[in-house]
N, CA, C and O atoms as a GROMACS GRO file, in nm:
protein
  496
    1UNK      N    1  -3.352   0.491   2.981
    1UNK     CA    2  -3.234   0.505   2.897
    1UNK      C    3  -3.112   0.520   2.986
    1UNK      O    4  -3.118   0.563   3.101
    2UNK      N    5  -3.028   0.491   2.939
    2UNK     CA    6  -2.869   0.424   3.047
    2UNK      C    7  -2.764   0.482   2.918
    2UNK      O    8  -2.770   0.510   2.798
    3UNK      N    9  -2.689   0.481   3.004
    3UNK     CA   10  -2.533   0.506   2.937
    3UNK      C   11  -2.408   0.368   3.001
    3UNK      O   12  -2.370   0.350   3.117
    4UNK      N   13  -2.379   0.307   2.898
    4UNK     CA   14  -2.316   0.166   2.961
    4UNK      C   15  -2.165   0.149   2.876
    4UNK      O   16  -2.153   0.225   2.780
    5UNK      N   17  -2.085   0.086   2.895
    5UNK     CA   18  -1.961   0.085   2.845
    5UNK      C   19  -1.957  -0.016   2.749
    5UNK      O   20  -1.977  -0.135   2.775
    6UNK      N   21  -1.933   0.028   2.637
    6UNK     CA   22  -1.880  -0.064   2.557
    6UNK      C   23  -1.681  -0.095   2.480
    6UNK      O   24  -1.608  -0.010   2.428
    7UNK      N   25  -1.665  -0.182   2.495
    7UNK     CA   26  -1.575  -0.258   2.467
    7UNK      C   27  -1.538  -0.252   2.339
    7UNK      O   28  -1.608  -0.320   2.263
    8UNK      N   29  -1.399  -0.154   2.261
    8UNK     CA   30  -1.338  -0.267   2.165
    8UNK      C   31  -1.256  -0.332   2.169
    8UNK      O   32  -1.172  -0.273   2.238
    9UNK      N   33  -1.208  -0.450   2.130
    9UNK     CA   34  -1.107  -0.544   2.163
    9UNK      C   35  -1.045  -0.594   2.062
    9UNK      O   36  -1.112  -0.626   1.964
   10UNK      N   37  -0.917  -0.612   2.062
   10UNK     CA   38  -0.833  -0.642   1.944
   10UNK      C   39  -0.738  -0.757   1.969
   10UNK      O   40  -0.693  -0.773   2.083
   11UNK      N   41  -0.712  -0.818   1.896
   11UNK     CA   42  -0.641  -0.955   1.877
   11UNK      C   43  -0.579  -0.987   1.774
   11UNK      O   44  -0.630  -0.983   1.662
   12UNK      N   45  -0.444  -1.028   1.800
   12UNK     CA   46  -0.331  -1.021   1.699
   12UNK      C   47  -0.222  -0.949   1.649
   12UNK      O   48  -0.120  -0.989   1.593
   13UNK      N   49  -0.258  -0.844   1.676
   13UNK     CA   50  -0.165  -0.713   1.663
   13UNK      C   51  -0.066  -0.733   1.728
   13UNK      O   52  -0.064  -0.793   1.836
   14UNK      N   53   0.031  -0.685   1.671
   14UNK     CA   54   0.213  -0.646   1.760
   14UNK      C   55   0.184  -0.534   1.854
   14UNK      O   56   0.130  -0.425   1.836
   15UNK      N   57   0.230  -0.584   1.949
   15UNK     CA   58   0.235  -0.457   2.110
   15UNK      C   59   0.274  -0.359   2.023
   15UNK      O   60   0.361  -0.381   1.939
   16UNK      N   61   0.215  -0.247   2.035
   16UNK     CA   62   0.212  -0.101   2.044
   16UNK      C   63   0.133  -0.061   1.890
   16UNK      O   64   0.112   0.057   1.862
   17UNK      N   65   0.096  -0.162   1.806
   17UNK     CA   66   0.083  -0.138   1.689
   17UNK      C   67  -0.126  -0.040   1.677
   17UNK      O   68  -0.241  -0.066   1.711
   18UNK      N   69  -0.063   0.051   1.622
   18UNK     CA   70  -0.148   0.147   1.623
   18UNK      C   71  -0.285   0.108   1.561
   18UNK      O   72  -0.268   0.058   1.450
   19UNK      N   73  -0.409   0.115   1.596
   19UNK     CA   74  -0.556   0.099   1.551
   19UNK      C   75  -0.665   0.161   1.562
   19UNK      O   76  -0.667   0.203   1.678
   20UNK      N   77  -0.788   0.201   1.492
   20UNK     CA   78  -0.863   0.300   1.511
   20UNK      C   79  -0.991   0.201   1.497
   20UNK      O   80  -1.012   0.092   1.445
   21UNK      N   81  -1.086   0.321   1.587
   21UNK     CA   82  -1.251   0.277   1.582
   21UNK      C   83  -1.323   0.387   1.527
   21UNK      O   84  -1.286   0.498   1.565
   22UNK      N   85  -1.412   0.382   1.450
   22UNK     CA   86  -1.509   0.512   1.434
   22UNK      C   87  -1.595   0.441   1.466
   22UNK      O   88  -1.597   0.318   1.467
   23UNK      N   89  -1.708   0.547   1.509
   23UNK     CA   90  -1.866   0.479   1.598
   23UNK      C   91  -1.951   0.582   1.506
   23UNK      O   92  -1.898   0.692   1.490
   24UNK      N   93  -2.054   0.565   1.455
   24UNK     CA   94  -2.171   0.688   1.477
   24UNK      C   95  -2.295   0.580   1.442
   24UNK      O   96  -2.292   0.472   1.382
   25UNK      N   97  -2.412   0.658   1.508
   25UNK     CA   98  -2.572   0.613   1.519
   25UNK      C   99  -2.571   0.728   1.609
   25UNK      O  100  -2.493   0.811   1.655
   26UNK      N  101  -2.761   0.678   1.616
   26UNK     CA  102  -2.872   0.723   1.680
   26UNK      C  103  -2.871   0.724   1.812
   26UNK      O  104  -2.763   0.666   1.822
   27UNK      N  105  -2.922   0.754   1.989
   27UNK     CA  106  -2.926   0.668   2.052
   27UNK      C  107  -3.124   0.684   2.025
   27UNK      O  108  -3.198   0.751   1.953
   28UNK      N  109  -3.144   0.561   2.148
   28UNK     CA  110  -3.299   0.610   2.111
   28UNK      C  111  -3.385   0.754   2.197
   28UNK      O  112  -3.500   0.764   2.240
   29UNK      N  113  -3.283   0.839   2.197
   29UNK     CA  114  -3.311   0.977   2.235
   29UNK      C  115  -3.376   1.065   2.126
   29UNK      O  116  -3.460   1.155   2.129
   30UNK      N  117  -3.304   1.007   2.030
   30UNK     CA  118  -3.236   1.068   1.898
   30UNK      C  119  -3.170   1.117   1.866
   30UNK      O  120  -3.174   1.166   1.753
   31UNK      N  121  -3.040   1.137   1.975
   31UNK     CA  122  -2.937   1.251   1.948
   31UNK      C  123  -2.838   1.145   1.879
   31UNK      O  124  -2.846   1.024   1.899
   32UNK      N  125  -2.746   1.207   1.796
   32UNK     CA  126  -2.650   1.148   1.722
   32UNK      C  127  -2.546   1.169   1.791
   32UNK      O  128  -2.522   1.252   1.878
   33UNK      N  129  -2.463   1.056   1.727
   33UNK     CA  130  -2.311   0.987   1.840
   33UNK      C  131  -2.203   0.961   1.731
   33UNK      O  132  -2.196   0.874   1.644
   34UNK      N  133  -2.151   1.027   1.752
   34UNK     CA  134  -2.035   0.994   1.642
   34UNK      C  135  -1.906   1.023   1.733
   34UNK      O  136  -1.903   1.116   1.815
   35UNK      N  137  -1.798   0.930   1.708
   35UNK     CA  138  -1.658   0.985   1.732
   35UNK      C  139  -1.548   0.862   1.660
   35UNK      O  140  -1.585   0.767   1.591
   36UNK      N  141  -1.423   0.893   1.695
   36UNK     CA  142  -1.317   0.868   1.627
   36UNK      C  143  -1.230   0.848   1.744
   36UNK      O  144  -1.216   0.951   1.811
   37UNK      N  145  -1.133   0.684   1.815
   37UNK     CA  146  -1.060   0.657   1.875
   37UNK      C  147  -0.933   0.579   1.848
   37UNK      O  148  -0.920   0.466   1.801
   38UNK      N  149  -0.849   0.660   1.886
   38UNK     CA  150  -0.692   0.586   1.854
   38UNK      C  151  -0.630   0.520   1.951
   38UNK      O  152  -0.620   0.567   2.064
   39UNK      N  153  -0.573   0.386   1.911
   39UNK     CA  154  -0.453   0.311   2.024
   39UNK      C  155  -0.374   0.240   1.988
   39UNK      O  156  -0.385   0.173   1.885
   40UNK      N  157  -0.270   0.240   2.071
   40UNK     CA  158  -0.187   0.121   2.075
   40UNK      C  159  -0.232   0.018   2.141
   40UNK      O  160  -0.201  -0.095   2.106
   41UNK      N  161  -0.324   0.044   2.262
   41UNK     CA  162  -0.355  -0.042   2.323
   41UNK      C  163  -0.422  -0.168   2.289
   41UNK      O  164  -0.432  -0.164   2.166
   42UNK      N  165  -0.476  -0.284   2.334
   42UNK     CA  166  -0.553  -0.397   2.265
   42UNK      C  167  -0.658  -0.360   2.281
   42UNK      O  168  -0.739  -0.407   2.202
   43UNK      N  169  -0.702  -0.277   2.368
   43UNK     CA  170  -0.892  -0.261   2.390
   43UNK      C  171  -0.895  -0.024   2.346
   43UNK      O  172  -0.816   0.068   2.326
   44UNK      N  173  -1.018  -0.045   2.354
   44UNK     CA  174  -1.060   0.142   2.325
   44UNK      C  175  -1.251   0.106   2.440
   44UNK      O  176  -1.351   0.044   2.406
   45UNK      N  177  -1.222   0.176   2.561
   45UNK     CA  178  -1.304   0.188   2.599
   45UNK      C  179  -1.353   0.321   2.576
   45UNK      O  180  -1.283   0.421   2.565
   46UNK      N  181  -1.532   0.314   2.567
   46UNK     CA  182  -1.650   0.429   2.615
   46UNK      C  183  -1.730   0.394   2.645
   46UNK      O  184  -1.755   0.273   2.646
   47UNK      N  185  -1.834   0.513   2.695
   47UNK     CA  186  -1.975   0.527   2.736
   47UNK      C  187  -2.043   0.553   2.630
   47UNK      O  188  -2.002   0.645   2.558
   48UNK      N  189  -2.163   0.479   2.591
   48UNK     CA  190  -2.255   0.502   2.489
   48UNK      C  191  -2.390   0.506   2.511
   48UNK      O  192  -2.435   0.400   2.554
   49UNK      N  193  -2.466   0.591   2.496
   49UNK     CA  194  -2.620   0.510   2.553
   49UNK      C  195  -2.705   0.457   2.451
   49UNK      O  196  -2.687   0.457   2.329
   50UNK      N  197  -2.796   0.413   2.516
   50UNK     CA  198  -2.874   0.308   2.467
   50UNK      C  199  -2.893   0.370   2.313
   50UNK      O  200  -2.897   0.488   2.280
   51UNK      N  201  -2.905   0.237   2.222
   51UNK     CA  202  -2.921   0.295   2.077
   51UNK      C  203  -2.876   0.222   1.952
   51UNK      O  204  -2.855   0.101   1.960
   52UNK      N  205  -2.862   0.273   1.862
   52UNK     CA  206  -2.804   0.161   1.722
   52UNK      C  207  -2.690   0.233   1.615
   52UNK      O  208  -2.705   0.317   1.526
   53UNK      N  209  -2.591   0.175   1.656
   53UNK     CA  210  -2.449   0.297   1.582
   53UNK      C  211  -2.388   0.157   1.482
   53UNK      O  212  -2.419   0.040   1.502
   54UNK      N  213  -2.343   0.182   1.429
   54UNK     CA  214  -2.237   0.127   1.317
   54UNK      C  215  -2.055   0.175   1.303
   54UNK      O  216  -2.012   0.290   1.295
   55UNK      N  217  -1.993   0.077   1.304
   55UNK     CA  218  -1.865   0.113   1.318
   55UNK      C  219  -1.750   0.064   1.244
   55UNK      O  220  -1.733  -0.058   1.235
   56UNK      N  221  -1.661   0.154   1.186
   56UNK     CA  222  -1.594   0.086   1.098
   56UNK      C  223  -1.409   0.108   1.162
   56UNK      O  224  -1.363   0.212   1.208
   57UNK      N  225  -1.349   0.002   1.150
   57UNK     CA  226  -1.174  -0.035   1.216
   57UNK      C  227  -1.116  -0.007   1.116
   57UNK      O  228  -1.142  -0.033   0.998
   58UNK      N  229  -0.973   0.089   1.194
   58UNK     CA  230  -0.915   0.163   1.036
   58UNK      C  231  -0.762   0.012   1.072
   58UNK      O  232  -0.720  -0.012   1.185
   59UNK      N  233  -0.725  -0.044   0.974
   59UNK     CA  234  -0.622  -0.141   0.959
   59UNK      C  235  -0.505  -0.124   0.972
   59UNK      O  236  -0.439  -0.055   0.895
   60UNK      N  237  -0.458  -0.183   1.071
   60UNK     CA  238  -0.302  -0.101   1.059
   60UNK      C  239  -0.221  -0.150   0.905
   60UNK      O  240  -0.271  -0.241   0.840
   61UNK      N  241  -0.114  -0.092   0.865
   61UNK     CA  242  -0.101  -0.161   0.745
   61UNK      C  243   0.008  -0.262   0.786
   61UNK      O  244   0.090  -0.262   0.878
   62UNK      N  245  -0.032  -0.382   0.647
   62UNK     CA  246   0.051  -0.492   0.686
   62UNK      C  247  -0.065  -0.588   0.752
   62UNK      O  248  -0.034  -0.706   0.774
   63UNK      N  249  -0.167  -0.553   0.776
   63UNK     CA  250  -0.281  -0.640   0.857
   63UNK      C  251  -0.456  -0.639   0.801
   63UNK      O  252  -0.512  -0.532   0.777
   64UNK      N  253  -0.497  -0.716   0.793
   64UNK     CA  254  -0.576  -0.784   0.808
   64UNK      C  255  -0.741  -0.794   0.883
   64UNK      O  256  -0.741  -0.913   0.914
   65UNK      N  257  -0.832  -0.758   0.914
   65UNK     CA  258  -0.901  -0.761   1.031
   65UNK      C  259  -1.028  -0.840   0.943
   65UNK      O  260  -1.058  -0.829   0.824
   66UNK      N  261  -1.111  -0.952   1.090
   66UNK     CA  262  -1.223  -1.014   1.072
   66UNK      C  263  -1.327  -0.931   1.038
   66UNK      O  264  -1.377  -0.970   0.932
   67UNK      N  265  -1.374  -0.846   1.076
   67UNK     CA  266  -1.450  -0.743   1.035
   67UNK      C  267  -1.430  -0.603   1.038
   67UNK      O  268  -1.418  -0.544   1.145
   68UNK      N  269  -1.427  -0.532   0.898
   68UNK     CA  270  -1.405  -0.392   0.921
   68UNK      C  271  -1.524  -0.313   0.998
   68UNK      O  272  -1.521  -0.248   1.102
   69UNK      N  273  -1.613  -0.337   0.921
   69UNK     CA  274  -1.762  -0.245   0.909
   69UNK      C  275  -1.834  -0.372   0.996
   69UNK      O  276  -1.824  -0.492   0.970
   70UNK      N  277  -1.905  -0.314   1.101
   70UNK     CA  278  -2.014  -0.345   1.138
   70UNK      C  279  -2.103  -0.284   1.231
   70UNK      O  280  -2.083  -0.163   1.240
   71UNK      N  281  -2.186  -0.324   1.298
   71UNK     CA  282  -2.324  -0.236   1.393
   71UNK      C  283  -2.336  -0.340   1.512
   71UNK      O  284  -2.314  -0.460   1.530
   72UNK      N  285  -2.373  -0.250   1.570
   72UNK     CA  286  -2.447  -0.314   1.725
   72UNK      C  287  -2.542  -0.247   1.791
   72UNK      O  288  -2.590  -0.160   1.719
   73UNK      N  289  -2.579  -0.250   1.873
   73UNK     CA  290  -2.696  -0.196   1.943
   73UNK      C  291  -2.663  -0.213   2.145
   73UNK      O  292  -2.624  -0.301   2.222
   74UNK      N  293  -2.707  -0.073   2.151
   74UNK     CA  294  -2.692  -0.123   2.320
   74UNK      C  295  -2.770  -0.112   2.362
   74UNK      O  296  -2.828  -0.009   2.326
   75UNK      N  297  -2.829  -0.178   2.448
   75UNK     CA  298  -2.995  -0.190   2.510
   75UNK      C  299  -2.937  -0.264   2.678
   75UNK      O  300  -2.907  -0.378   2.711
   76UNK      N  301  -2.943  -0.123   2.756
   76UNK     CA  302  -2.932  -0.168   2.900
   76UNK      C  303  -2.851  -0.236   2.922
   76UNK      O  304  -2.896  -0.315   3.004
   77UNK      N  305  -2.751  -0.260   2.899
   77UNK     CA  306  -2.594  -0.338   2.921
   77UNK      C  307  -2.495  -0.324   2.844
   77UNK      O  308  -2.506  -0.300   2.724
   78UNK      N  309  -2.351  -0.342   2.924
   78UNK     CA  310  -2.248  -0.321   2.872
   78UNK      C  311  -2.207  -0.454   2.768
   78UNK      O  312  -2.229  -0.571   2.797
   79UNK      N  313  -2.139  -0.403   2.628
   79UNK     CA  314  -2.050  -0.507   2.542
   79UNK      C  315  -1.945  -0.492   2.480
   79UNK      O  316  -1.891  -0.388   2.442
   80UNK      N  317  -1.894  -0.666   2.463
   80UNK     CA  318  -1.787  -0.589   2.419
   80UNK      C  319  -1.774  -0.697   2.218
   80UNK      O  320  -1.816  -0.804   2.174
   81UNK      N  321  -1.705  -0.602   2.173
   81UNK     CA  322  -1.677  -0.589   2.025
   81UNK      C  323  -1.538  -0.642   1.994
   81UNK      O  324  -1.443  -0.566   1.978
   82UNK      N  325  -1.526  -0.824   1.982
   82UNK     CA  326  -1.391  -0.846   1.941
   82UNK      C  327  -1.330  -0.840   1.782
   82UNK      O  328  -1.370  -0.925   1.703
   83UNK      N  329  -1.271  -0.778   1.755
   83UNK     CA  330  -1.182  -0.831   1.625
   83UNK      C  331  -1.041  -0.858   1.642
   83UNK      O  332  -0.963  -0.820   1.729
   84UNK      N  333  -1.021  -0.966   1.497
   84UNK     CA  334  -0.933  -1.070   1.536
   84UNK      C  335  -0.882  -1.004   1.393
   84UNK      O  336  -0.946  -0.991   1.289
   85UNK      N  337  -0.694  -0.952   1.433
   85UNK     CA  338  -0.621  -0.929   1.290
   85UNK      C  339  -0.574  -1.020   1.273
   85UNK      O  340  -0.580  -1.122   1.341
   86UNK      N  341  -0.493  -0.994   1.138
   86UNK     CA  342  -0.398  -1.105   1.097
   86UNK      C  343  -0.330  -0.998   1.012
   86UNK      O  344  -0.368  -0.897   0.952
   87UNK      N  345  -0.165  -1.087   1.040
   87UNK     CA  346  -0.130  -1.024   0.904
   87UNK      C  347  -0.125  -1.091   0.786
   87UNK      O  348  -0.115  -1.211   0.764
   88UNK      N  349  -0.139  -0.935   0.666
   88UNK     CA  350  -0.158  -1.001   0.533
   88UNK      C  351  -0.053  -1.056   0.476
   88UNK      O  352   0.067  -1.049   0.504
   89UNK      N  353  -0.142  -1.138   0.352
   89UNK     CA  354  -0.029  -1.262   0.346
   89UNK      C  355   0.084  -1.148   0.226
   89UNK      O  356   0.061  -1.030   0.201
   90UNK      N  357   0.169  -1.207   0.186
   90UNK     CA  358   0.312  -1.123   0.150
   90UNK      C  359   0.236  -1.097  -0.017
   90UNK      O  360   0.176  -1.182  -0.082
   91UNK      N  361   0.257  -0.978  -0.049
   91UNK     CA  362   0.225  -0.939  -0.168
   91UNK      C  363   0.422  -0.960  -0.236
   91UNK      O  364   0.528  -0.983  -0.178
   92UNK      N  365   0.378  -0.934  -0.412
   92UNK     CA  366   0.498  -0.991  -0.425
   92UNK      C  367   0.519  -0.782  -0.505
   92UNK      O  368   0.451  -0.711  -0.579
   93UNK      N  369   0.653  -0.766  -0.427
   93UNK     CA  370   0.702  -0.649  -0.497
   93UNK      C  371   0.749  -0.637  -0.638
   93UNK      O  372   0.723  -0.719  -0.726
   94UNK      N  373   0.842  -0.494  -0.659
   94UNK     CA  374   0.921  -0.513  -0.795
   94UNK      C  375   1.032  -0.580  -0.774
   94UNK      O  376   1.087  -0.619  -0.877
   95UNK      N  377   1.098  -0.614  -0.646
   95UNK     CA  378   1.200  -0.682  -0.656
   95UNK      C  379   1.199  -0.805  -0.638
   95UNK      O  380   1.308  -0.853  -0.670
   96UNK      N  381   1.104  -0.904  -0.588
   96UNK     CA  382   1.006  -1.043  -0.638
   96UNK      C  383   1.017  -1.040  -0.761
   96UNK      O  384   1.064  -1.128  -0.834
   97UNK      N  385   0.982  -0.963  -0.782
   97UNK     CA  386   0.932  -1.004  -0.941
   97UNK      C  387   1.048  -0.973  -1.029
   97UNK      O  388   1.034  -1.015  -1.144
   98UNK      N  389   1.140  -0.921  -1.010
   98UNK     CA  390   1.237  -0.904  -1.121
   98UNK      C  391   1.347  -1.046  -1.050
   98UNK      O  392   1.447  -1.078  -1.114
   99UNK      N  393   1.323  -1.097  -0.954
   99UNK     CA  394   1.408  -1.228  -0.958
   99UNK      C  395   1.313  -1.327  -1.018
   99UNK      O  396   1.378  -1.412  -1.078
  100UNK      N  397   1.186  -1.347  -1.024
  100UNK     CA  398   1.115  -1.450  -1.093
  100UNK      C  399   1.152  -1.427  -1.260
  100UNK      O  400   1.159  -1.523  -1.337
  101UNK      N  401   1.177  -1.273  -1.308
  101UNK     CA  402   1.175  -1.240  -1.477
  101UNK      C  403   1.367  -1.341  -1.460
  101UNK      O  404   1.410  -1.429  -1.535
  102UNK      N  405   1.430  -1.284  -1.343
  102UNK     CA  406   1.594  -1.364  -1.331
  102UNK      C  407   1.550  -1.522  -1.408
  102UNK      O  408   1.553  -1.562  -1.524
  103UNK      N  409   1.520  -1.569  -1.308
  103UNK     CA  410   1.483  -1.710  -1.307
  103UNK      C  411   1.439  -1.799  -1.465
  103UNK      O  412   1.483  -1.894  -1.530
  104UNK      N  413   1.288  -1.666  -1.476
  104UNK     CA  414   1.254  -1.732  -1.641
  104UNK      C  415   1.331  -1.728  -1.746
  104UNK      O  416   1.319  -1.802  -1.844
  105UNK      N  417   1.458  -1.598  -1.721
  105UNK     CA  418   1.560  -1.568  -1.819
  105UNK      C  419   1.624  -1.696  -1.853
  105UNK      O  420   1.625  -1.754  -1.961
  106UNK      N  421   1.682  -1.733  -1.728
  106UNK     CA  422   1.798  -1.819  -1.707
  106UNK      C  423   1.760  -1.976  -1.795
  106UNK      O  424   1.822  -2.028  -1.888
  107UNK      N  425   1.635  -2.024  -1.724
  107UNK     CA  426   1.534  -2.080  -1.801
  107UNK      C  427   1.548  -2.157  -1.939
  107UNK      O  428   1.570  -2.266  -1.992
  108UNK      N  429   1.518  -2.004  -1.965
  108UNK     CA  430   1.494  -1.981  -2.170
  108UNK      C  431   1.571  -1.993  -2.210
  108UNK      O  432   1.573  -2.051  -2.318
  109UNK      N  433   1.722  -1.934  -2.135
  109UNK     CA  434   1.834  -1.967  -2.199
  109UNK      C  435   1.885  -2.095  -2.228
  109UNK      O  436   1.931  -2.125  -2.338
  110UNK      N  437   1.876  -2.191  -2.106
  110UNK     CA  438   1.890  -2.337  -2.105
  110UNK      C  439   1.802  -2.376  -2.183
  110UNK      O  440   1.883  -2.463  -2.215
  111UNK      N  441   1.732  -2.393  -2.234
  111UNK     CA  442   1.607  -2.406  -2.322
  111UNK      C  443   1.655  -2.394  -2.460
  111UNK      O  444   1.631  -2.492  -2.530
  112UNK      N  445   1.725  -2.284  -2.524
  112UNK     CA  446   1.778  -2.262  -2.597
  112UNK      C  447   1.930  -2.320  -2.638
  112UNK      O  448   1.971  -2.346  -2.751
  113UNK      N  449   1.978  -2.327  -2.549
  113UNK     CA  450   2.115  -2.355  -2.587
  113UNK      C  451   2.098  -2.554  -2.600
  113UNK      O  452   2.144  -2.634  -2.682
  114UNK      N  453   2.024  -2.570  -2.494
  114UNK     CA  454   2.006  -2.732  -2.514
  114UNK      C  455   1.906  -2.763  -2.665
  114UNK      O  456   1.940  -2.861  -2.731
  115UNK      N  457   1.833  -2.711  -2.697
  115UNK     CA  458   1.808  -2.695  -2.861
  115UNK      C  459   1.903  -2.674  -2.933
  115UNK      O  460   1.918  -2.765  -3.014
  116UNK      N  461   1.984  -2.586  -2.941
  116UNK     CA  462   2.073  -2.549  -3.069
  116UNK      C  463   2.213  -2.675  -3.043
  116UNK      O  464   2.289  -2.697  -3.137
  117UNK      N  465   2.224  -2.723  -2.955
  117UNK     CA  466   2.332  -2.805  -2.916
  117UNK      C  467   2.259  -2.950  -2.978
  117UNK      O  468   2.335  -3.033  -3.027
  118UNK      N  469   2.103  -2.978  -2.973
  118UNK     CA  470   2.035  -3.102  -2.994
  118UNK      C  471   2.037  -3.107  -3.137
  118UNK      O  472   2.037  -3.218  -3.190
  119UNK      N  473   2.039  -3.004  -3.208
  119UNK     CA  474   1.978  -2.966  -3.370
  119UNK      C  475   2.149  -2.969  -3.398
  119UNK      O  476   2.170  -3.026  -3.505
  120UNK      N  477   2.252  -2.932  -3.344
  120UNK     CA  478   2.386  -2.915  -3.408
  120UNK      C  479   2.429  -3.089  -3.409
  120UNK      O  480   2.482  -3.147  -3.503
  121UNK      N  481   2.396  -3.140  -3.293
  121UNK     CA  482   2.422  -3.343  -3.259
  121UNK      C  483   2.335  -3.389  -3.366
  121UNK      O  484   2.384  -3.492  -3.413
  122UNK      N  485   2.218  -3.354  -3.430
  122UNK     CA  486   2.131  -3.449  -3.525
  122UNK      C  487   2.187  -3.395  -3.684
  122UNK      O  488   2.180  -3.464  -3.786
  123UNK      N  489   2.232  -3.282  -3.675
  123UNK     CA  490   2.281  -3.251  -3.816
  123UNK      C  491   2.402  -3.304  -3.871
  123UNK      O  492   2.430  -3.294  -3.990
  124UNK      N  493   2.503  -3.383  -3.752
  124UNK     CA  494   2.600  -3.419  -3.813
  124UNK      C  495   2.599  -3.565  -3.877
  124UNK      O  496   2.696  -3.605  -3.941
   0.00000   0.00000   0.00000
């Protein structure tokens, strides 16, 4: 049984933009491994030994990631763990949306007035 470095690695993120790892499993000792790492940085190095942990990436907001939740196993060598963010695509706010209600207003109105102007031209 070994203690070897594993790698997280991040891709996409804006320089300095903040990201987290949680780790916990077994190793095959049986002692339990749990912790919690913060960065700005693109990578979060540790030592883990041999064993089977599961890990979940907290998102920065505004972003995106290929995998939140997943597991690995270390067996006598070091690895490394890439995820790839993105940012998310644009949600539409209240102020989106009260220029789209603008828009349909404006719309309805033309809609209306070119009716009552079509019905006033056929009545005469």
């Amino acid at each position: 049984m070994g203690i070897y470095p594993v790698t997280f690695k991040e891709s996409g993120l804006q320089a300095n933009s903040s990201w987290s790892v949680s780790v916990q499993g077994i190793s095959e000792l049986g002692q339990k491994l749990q912790f919690n790492a913060q960065t700005s940085s693109s990578y979060i190095l540790t030592l883990i030994p041999d064993g089977k942990y599961t890990y979940s990436i907290t998102v920065p907001s505004g972003y995106t990631v290929s995998q939140v939740n997943g597991s690995f196993q270390v067996n006598r060598s070091a690895l490394t763990i890439t995820n790839s963010f993105s940012k998310s695509s644009a949600s539409y706010t209240a102020s989106n949306s009260s220029s789209y209600w603008e828009i349909a207003a404006v719309i309805a109105f033309a809609v209306i007035v070119a009716i009552f102007l079509t019905r006033k031209k056929f009545s005469k």
